[in-house]
C-alpha positions in Angstrom: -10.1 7.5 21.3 -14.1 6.6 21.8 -15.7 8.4 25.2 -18.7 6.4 26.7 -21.3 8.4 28.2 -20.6 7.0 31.2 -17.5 7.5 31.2 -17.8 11.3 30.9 -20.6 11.4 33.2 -18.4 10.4 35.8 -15.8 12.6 35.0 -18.4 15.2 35.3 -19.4 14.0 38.6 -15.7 14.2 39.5 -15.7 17.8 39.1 -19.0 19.3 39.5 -20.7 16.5 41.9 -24.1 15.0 40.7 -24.6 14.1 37.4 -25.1 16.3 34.4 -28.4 16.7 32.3 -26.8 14.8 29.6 -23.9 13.8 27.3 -23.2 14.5 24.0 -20.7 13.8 21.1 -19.7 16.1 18.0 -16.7 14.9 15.6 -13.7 16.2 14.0 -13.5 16.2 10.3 -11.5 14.6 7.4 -12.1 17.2 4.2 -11.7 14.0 1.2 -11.2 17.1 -1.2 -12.8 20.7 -1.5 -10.3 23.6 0.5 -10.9 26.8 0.8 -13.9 26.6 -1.5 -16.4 27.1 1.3 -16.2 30.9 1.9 -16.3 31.1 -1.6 -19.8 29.4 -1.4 -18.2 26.4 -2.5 -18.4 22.7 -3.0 -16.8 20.3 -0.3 -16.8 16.6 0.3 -15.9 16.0 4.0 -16.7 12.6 6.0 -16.9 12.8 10.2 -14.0 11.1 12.1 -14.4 8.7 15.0 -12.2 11.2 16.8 -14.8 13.6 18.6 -15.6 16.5 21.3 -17.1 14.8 24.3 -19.5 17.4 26.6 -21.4 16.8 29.8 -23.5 19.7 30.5 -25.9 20.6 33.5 -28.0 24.1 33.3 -27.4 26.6 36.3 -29.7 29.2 37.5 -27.3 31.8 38.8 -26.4 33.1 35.2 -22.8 31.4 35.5 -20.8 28.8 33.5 -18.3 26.5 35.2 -16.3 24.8 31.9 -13.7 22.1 32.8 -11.6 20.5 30.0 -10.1 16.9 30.8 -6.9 18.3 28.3 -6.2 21.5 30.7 -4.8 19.5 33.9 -3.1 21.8 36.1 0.4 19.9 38.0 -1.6 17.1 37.2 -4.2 17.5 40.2 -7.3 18.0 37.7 -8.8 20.2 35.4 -8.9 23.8 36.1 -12.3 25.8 36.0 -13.0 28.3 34.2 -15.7 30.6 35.2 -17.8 33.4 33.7 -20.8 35.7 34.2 -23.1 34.9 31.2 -23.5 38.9 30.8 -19.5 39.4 31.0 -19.3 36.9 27.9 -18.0 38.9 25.0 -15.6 38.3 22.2 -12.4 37.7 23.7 -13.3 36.3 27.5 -13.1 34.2 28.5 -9.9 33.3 26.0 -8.4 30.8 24.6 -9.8 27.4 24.3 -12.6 28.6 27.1 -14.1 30.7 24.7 -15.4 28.2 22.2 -17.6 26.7 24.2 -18.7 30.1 25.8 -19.0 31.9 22.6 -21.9 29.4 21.3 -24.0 30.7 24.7 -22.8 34.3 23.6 -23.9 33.6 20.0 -27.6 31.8 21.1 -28.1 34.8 24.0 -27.2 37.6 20.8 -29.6 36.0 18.5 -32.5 36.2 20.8 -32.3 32.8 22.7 -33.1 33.5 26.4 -30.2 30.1 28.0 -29.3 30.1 31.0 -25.7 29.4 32.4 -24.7 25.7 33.1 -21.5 23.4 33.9 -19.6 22.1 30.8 -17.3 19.1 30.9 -15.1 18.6 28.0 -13.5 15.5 26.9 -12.2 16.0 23.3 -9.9 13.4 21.1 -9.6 15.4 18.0 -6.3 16.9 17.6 -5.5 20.1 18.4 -3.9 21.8 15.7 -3.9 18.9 13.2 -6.5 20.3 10.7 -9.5 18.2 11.6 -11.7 20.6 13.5 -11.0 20.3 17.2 -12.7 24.1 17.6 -15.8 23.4 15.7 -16.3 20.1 16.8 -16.3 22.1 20.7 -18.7 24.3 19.7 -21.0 22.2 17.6 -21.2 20.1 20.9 -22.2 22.7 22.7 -24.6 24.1 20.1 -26.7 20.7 19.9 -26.6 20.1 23.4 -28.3 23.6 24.2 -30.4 23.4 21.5 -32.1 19.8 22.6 -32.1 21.3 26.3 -33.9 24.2 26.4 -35.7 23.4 22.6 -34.4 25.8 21.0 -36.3 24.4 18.2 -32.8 24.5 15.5 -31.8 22.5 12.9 -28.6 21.4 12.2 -27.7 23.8 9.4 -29.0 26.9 11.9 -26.4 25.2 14.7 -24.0 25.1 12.0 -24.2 29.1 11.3 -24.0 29.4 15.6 -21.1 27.8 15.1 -19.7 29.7 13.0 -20.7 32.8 14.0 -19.1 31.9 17.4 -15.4 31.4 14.9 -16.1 34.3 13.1 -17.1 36.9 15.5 -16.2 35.6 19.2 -13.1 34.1 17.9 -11.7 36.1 15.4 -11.1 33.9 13.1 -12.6 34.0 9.2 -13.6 30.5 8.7 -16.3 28.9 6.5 -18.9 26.7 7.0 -17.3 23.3 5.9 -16.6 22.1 9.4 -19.3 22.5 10.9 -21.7 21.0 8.7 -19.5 18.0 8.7 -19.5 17.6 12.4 -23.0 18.4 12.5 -24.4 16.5 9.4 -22.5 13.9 8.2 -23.7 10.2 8.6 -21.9 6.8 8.9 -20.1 5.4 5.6 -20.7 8.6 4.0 -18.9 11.6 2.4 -20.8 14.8 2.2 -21.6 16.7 -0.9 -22.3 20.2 0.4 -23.2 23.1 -1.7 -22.3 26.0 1.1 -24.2 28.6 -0.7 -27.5 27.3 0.7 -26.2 24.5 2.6 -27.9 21.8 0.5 -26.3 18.5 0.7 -26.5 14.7 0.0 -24.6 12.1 1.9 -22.2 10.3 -0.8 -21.9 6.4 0.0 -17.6 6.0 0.4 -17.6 2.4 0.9 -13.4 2.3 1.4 -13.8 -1.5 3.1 -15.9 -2.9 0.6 -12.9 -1.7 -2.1 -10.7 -2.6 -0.5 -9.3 0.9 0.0 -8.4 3.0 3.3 -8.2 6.5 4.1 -5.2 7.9 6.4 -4.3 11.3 8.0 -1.0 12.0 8.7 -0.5 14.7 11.5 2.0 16.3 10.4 2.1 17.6 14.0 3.1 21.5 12.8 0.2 23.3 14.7 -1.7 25.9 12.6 -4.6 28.8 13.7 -7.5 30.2 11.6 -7.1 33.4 13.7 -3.7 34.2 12.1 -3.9 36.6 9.0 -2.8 34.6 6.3 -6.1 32.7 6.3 -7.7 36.1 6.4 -5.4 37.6 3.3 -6.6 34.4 1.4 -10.5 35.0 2.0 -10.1 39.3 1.6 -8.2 38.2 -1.9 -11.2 36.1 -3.4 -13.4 38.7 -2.1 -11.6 41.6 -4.4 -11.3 39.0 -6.9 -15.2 38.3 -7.0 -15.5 41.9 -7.0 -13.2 42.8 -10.3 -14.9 40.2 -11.7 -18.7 41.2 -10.9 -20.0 38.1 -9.5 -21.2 37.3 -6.1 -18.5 34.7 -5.3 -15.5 32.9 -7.0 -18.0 30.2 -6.9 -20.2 31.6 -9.7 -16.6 31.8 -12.3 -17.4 28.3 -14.5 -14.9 26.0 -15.5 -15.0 27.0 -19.1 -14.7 30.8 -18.4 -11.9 30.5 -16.1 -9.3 31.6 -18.9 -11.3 34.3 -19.7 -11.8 35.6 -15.8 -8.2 35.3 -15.1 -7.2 37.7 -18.3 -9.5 40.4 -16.3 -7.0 40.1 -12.9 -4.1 42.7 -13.3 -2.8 41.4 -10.0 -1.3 38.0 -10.1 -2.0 37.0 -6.7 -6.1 37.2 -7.4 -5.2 35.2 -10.1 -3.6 32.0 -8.4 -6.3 32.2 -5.8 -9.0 32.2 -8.5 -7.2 29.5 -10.3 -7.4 27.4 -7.6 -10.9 27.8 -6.1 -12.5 27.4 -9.6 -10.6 24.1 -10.5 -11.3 22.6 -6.8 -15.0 23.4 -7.2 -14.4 21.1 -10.1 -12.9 18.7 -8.3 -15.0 18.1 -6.0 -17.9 17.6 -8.4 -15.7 15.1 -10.5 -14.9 13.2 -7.0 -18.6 12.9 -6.3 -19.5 11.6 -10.3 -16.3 9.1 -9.3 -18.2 8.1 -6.3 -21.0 7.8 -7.5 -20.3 5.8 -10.3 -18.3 3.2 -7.8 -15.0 4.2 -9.0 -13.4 4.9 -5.8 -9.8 3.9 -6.5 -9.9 6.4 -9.3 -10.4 9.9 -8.0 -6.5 9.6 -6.6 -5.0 11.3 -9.2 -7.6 14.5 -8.4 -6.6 14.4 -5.2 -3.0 15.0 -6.4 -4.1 17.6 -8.1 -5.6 19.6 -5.5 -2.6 19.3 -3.6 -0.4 21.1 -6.0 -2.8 23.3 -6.8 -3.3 24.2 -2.5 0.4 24.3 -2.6 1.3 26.1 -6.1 -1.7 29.0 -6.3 -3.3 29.1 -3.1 0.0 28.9 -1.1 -1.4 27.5 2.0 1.0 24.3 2.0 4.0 23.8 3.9 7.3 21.3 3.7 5.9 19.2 6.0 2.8 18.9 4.2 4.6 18.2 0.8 6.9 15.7 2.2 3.7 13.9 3.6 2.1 13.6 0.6 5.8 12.9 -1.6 6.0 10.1 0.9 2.8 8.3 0.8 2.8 8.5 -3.4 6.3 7.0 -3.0 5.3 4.3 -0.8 2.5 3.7 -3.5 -0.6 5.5 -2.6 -3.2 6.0 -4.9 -3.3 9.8 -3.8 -2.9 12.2 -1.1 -3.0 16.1 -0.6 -3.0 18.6 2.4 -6.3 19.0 4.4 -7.7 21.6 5.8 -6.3 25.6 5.9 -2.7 25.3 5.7 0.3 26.1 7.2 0.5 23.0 9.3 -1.9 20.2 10.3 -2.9 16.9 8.2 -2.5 15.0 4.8 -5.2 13.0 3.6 -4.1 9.6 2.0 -6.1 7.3 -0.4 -4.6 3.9 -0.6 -5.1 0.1 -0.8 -5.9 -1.9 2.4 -2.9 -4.0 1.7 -0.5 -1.0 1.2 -1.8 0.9 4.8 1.5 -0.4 6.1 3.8 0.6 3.4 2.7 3.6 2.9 2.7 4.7 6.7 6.5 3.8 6.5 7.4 5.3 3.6 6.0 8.9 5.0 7.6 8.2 8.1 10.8 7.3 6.3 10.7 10.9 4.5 9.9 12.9 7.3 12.6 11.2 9.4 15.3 11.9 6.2 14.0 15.3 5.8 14.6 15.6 9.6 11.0 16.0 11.0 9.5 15.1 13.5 7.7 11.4 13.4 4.3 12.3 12.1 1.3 10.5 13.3 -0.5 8.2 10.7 -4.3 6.5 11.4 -7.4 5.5 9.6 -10.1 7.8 8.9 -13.2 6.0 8.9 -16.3 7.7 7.8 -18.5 8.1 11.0 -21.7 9.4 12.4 -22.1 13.5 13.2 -22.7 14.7 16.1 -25.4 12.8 18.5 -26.5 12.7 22.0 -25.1 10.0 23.4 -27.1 10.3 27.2 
């Protein structure tokens, strides 16, 4: 799972010959609860994963880039390279995975940032597809390593808007800020309480070993995309909801008005996507008073919660997802819901140390009955964000 810097400067060697300028490391993410609230300007409370982009990079002169990723074998002789002219780089090519690590140099060169090409070597063990961030953790590798390269002088949050800049308009896809500023910012042992409208945050101890607790994802293994338009009819609905309801962002509707604000929707489908981004705002500030009160074992039952409330208003769940979570409550979890956007990917899992085994089963029992595919269950354990590693 864990890449040594040695181990991917060789692999750059491999490839490119010589050795690259240095390594560096950016994770996926586990969201513990707090969806769909960060384009909203939001509240999230995400911890980094062990699981993590791994990028060798070595600047050119010639105004090229040469990107290899270890996952793209070709008839199992090597990685193909993919190759671009830094002024050819535009939204859309290079494509496909290529273009999240070429969109960052697009994004730096459009904001004023005079980089030069360079050879990329990617090594990633975050899922594809699973929910955790495999894109942003790619591009927040590539952000940091250019920025500590040619000093571009940027703190994380500013690499964290590269980033997504480079989703929004290289990729095409709508996305928040929420991973990012996980893979960027989050620290060992810790959950992070983020405010996304200005990006404040404070690292949240989560001491699950000390309680005795774990946290799982289950991959459900059902791939999902930002880029397809049901993500994008989700964020365009809270926008026209905002907008009826004369506030900046859903984010600015309190708790106690939500009644109130919902009797102002005529159209019922603004009115489950307010419901639920209002409530998990709330959530996610009644996880963080949970944490910080050591009551870890008790913000299950809110966890539950947003599930139902992901899969009943926002309509971003899927059977798979629901059967995950079913599952693990049945094999005696403490909670779980589905993580990330929706329509595929992962369920987070809150359970007891001495249950990890049970509960494991007991999903994989449902999803066999329910005649899925067997889903993959491991331990996400709250980890560093992204580093240099040499």
């Amino acid at each position: 799972m864990q890449r040594t810097a040695a181990e991917v400067a060789a692999a750059f060697g491999e490839v490119f010959g010589g050795e690259p300028a240095g390594v560096w490391a950016a994770p996926g993410r586990a969201n513990v609860i707090g969806e769909h609230t960060d384009y909203n300007e939001g509240f999230v409370l995400p911890v980094a994963l062990p699981h993590a982009a791994y990028l060798a990079v070595r600047p050119r002169e010639d105004g090229r880039l040469r990107i290899v990723s270890a996952q793209m074998a070709v008839d199992g002789a090597g990685a193909a390279v993919i190759e671009a002219d830094l002024d050819a780089v535009q939204p859309g090519s290079p494509a496909g995975w290529a273009g999240h690590l070429a969109g960052v140099v697009w994004q730096l060169r459009r904001e004023g940032h005079q980089v030069p090409g360079a050879d990329l070597y990617l090594d990633s063990t975050v899922p594809v597809g699973g929910g955790m961030s495999s894109s942003h953790a790619i591009e927040c590798a590539v952000a940091l390593a250019y920025d500590e390269l040619f000093d571009l002088g940027l703190d994380r949050p500013e690499l964290a808007r590269v980033a997504q800049h480079v989703e929004n308009d290289f990729i095409g896809a709508p996305t928040g800020i929420l991973d990012q500023m996980a893979s960027l910012c989050c620290t060992e042992g810790h959950a992070m309480f983020l405010d996304t409208r200005d990006l404040s945050s404070r690292q949240v101890p989560l001491d699950l070993v000390g309680e005795g607790l774990r946290l799982l994802v289950v991959d459900t293994l059902v791939k999902h995309s930002h880029a397809d338009g049901e993500y994008g009819k989700r964020r365009a609905g809270c926008e026209a909801a905002a907008a009826a309801l004369g506030v900046p962002a859903l984010r600015d509707v309190p708790l106690d008005g939500l009644e109130a604000a919902l009797a102002r929707l005529d159209d019922p489908e603004l009115r489950r996507l307010t419901r639920h981004v209002v409530t998990e705002d709330a959530r996610v500030e009644q996880v963080v008073a949970l944490l910080d009160a050591g009551r870890v074992r008790e913000i299950g039952p809110l966890l539950v919660e947003g599930h139902a409330s992901l899969r009943d208003d926002y309509r971003v769940s899927v059977p798979e997802l629901d059967t995950a979570v079913e599952g693990a409550l049945a094999g005696g979890a403490l909670g779980a819901r589905m993580m990330g956007g929706g329509f595929g990917g992962s369920a987070i899992v809150l359970a007891d140390a001495d249950a990890v085994e049970k509960v494991a089963e007991s999903v994989k029992a449902a999803f066999a009955a329910a005649g899925y595919r067997e889903p993959r269950v491991f331990e996400a354990v709250p980890s560093a964000g992204a580093r240099r590693l040499g």
